[in-house]
C-alpha positions as CSV (number, residue, x, y, z in Angstrom):
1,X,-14.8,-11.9,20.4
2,X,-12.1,-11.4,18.0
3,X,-8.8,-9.0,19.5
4,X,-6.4,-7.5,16.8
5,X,-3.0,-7.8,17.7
6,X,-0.8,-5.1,17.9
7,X,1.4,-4.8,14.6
8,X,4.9,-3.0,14.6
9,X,7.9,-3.0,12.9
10,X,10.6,-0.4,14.6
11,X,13.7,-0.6,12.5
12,X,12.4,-2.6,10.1
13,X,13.0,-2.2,6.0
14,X,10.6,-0.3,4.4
15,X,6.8,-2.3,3.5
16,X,5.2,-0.9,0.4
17,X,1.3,-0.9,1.9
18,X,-1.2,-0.5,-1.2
19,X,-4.9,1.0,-0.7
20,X,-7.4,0.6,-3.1
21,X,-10.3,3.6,-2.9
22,X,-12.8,1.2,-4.9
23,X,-11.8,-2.2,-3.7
24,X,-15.5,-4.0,-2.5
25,X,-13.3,-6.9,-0.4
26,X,-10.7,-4.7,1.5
27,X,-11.5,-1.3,2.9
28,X,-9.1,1.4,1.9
29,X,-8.9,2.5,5.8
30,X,-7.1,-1.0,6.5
31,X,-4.2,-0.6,4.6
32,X,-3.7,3.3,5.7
33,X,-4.0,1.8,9.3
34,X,-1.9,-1.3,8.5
35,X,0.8,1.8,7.2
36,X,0.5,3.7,10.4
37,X,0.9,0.8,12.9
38,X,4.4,-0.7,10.5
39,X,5.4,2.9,12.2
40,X,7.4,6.3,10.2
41,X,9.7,5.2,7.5
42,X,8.4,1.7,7.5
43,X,4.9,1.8,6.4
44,X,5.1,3.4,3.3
45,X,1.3,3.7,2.0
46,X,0.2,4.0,-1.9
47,X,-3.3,5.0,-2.9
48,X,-4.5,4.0,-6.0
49,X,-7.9,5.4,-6.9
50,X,-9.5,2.6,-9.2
51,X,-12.0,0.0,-9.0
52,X,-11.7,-4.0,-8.1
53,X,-10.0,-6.3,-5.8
54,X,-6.3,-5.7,-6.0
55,X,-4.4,-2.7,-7.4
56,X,-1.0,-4.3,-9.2
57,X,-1.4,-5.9,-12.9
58,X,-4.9,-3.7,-13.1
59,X,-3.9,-1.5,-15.8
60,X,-2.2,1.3,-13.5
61,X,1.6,1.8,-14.8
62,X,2.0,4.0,-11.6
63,X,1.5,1.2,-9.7
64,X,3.1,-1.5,-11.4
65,X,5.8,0.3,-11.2
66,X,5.5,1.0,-7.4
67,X,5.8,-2.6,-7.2
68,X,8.4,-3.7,-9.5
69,X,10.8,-1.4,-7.9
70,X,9.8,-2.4,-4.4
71,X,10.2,-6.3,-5.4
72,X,13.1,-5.9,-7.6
73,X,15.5,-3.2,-6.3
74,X,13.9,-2.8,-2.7
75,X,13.0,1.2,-3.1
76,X,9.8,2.0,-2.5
77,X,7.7,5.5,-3.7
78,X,7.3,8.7,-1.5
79,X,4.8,7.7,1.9
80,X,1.6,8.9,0.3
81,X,1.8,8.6,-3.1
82,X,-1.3,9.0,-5.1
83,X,-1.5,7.2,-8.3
84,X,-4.9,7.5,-10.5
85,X,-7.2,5.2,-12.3
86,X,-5.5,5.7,-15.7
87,X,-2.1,6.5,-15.0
């Protein structure tokens, strides 16, 4: 039987963790769990509510730019951030 390993990050820079609500190949619950065990201030999770396997490039500015900031400057969004299918 397969055992997780334990996943932690104290005092790490921040991670940018992206959930997808409608994504059929990763479950949303992963990537809040993933968030919570890179521990507070280092797991910052995104939600984006839309459909498909992966959330950046799939016609949500809100996310795109999530991302480009977090790859090109190193900020990342407020932990929790919401963004919507269409925005």
């Amino acid at each position: 039987q397969y055992e997780t390993p334990e996943v932690s990050a104290p005092g790490a820079a921040p991670v940018l963790v992206i959930g997808n609500t409608g994504d059929p190949a990763t479950p949303y619950e992963g990537a809040r769990r993933m968030a919570d065990e890179l521990g507070k201030g280092v797991g910052v999770e995104l939600t984006w509510k839309g459909e498909g396997h992966g959330a950046y490039g799939n016609g949500s500015d809100c996310v795109n730019s999530a991302v480009n900031a977090y790859l090109l400057k190193g900020t990342v969004p407020k932990d929790g951030k919401v963004c919507g299918r269409h925005q």
